[in-house]
C-alpha positions as CSV (number, residue, x, y, z in Angstrom):
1,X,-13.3,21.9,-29.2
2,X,-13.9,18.2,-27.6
3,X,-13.2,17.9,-23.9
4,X,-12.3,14.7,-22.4
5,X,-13.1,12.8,-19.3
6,X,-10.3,10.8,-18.1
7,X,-7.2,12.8,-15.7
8,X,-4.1,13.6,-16.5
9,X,-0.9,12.2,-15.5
10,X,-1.3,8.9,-16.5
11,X,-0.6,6.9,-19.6
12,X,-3.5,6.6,-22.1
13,X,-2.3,3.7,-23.4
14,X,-2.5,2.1,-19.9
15,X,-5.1,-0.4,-19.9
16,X,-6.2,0.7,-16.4
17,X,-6.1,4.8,-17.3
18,X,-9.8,5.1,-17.5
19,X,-10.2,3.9,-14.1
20,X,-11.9,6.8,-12.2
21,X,-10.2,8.5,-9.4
22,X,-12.5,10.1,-6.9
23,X,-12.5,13.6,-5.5
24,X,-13.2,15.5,-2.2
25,X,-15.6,18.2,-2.8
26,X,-14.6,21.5,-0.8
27,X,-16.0,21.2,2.5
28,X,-15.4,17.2,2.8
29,X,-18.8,15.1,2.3
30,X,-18.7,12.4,-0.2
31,X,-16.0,11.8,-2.7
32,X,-16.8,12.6,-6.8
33,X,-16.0,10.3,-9.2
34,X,-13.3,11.3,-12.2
35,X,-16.9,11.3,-14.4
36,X,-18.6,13.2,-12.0
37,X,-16.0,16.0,-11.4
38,X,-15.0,16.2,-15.2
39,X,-19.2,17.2,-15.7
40,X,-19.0,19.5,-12.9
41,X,-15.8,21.2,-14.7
42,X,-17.8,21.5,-17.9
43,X,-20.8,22.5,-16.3
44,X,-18.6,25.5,-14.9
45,X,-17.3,26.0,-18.5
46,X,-20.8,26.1,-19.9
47,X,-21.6,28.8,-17.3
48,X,-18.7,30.9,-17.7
49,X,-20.1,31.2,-22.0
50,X,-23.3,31.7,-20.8
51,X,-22.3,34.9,-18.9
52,X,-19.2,36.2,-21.5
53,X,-19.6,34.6,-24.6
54,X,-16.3,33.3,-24.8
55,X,-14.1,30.2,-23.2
56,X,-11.2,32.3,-22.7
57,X,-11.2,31.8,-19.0
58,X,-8.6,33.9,-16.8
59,X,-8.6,34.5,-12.9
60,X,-10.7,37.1,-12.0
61,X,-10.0,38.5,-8.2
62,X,-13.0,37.6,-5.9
63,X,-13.0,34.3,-7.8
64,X,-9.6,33.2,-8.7
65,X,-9.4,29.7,-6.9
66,X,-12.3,28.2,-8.9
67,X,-11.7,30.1,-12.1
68,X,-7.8,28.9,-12.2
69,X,-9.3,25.7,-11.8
70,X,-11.6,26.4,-14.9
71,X,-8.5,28.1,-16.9
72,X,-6.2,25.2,-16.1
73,X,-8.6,22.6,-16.9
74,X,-9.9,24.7,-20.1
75,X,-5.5,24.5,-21.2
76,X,-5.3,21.1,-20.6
77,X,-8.2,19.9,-22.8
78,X,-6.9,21.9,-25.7
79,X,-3.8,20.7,-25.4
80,X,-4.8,17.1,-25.0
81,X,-7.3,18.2,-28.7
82,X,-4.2,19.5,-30.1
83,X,-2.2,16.5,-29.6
84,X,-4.8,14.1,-30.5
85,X,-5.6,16.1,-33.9
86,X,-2.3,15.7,-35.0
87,X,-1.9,11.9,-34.4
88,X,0.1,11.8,-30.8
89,X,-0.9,10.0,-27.7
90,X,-3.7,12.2,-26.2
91,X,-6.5,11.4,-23.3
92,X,-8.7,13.2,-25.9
93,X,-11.3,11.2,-27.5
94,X,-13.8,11.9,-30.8
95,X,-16.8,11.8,-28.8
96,X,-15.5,14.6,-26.0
């Protein structure tokens, strides 16, 4: 399954959609990038596999805030896959 870089909640046919939107880290310190965040996420992704073997990702107590993040970010890229597999406006490209 591709993942995809850009947020959601804007238009991807806006010219200006792939303009990154920076992040505050927990804690404060500097801001992340919509790049830098998105290889974090996926970085978190590639973790969770290495430890169970699967991307089905669900909140586990002593870990829920981070792991919802992980689940909700996991549902969002298949959804945006799903959409751009079947022709429809999707923040999904071929190379993610």
């Amino acid at each position: 399954v591709g993942f995809i870089r850009s947020g959601h909640g804007t238009d991807p046919h806006d010219e200006n959609h792939h303009k990154p939107k920076p992040t505050t880290p927990r804690g404060g310190g500097p801001r992340r990038s919509e790049e830098e965040e998105w290889t974090m996420v996926y970085g978190m992704l590639a973790d969770f596999f290495g430890r169970h073997g699967h991307t089905r990702v669900t909140a586990v107590e002593g870990r829920a805030t981070m792991q919802l993040k992980l689940r909700d970010w996991c549902a969002w890229q298949r959804k945006q896959y799903r959409l751009m597999k079947s022709g429809k406006p999707s923040f999904m490209t071929e190379e993610k």
